[in-house]
C-alpha positions, 0 to 999 in steps of 0.5 A: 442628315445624310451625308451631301456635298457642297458645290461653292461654284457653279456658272447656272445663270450664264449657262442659261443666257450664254448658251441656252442651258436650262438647268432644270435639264439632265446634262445628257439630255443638253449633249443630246441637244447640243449637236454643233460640233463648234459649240461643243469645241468652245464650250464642251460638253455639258456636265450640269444638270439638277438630276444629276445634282440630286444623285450627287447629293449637291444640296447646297451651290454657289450660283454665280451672277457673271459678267465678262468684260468685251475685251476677253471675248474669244468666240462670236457667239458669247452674248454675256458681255460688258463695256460700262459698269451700266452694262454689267449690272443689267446682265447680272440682274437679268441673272439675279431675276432668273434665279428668283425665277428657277426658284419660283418655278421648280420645287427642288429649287430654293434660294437661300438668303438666310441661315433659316434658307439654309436649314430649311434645304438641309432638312429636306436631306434628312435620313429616309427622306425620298429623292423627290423630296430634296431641294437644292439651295442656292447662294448667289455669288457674283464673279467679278464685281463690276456689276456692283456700281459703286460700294454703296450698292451693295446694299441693293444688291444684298437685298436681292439676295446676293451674299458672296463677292469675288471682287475680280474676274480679271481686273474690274474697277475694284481690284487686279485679277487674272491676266490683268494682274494688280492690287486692289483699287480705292473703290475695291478697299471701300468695297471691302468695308460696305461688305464686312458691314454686311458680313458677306463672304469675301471669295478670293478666286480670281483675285491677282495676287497682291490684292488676295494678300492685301484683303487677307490683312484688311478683311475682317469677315468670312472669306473663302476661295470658292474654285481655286487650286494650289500654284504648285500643280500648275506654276504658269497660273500664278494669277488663278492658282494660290500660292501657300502663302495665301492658301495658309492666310485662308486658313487663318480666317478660318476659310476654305478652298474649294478644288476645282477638278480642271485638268488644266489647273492640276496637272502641269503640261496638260493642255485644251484638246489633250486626253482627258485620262492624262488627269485622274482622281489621284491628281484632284486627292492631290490637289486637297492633301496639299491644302491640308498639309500646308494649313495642317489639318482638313478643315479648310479644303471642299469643293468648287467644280466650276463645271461648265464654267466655259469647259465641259467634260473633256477637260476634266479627270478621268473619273468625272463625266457629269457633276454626279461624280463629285461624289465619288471623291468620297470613297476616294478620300476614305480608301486615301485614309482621311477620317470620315469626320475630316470627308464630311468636313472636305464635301460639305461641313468647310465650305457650309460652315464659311457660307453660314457665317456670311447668312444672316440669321432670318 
């Protein structure tokens, strides 16, 4: 197979109902549409599109089904907005439906429910297959767990293909997240349980603190933390970025960290609106030496963009203008001295061998 990489974080669905993003389209051709010079301010320019996740060689994502409560609305155009559980989970079917849709319609699209789904989209990445020919797989991660309306539905969920849960966003019924900071709940404990029946992927981004250490003692499943990274680069998140205490419990499970390459989550300082060249690829190679230094090897490190998850372009380093150059991180790993096995394993084999392990055979 030729070498790929693996995106565990994409916001696909809410691009499209948020803000009109098909993602079938080139993220030029969106920059060419989105012309209003308010909605590029809120929501950057566009970075994501399948033609240029074919040419980045993402064979494989983690496409969200996210939700946020009404209370974080910040613009008056955000659409994508609940105030009951009953709300959430209307939204994130809607989101469910559209992926089955994209999947349907385009043939370089699949969804993967299986690890059967997952070979299937690998093989079409053989040596000497033609760039037409490749698919992309995705998985379907939910961002916050408030659409699920009591544990007990995630077995409706999860045969609609859901395989990953990040039980937060900010704080949901479930559990304590980002700027709502807090344990997990009674209903987030039961959750956790109905989801290692199911052996789904746990994702810890999002999660506040003491609820990532608490499911890190009571998960028994794979997990991972799909875009999240390390607090030392960036210590005034200290309820989005990890702590080496949790990064080292990840490990631990044999999990990963997916880097997200965000100027304000790797550089300290750095703010919305200051240039995006203050953040370069060196501080993204910084961000994975960390992990493998603190777990003591390269195996529980990749890569999770979150490209146009509510940021575009001029947020991210330097070296990044569109999700194509998630590829250059591998030439940049290889000149650092990182082994090409340990690159492999950095772009695809960490996050893919998580993913597997929360797919059922068939």
């Amino acid at each position: 197979m030729t070498d790929i990489l693996v995106d565990a974080h994409q916001d696909i669905a809410w691009n499209a109902f948020n803000n009109g993003r098909d993602f079938r389209l080139s993220a030029w051709a969106k920059r060419r549409r989105e012309t209003d010079p308010i909605f590029v301010q809120r929501y950057g320019y566009a970075m994501v599109g399948l033609p240029e996740v074919i040419l980045g060689r993402v064979a494989v994502i983690g496409a969200t089904l996210f939700v946020s409560p009404a209370w974080t609305k910040m613009y008056p155009d955000e659409k994508i907005l609940y105030s009951t559980p009953q709300e959430a989970f209307a939204l994130a079917s809607r989101q469910m439906d559209y992926y089955q849709r994209l999947a349907d319609e385009t043939p370089q699209i699949d969804l993967v429910r299986s690890q059967a789904d997952l070979d299937a989209v690998l093989a079409t990445w053989a040596d000497g297959t033609d760039l037409a020919d490749r698919c992309v797989g995705l998985i379907v991660l939910m961002e916050g767990a408030d659409p699920i309306l009591e544990p007990a539905q995630v077995e409706e969920w999860y045969a609609r293909g859901l395989r990953v849960v990040g039980p937060a966003w900010t704080a949901t019924r479930y559990s304590g997240g980002t700027k709502a900071v807090g344990p997990l709940t009674d209903l987030g404990r039961e959750l956790l349980g109905v989801m290692e029946s199911y052996g789904m992927v746990l994702d810890l981004s999002h999660m506040a603190p003491e609820a990532s250490l608490e499911a890190l003692q009571r998960y028994g499943g794979p997990l991972f933390a799909g875009h999240a990274n390390p607090l030392r680069f960036r210590l005034d998140w200290p309820d989005r970025n990890l702590s080496d205490d949790i990064i080292r419990g990840i490990a631990e499970h044999d999990g990963a960290v997916g880097i997200m390459p965000y100027n304000l989550f790797l550089r300290e300082g750095w703010a919305l609106g200051d240039r995006k060249s203050l953040v370069t690829m060196e501080h993204v190679l910084a961000a994975i030496d960390h992990v493998c230094q603190t777990t003591g090897s390269a195996r529980h490190v990749g890569i999770g963009s979150d490209f146009d998850g509510g940021f575009g372009s001029a947020s991210t380093p330097l070296e990044f203008e569109t999700v194509a150059d998630l590829w250059l991180i591998r030439a940049a790993l290889l000149d650092r001295g990182y082994a090409p096995e340990d690159v492999t394993g950095i772009l695809s084999g960490n996050m893919l061998r998580v993913l597997r392990a929360g797919l059922p055979e068939k």
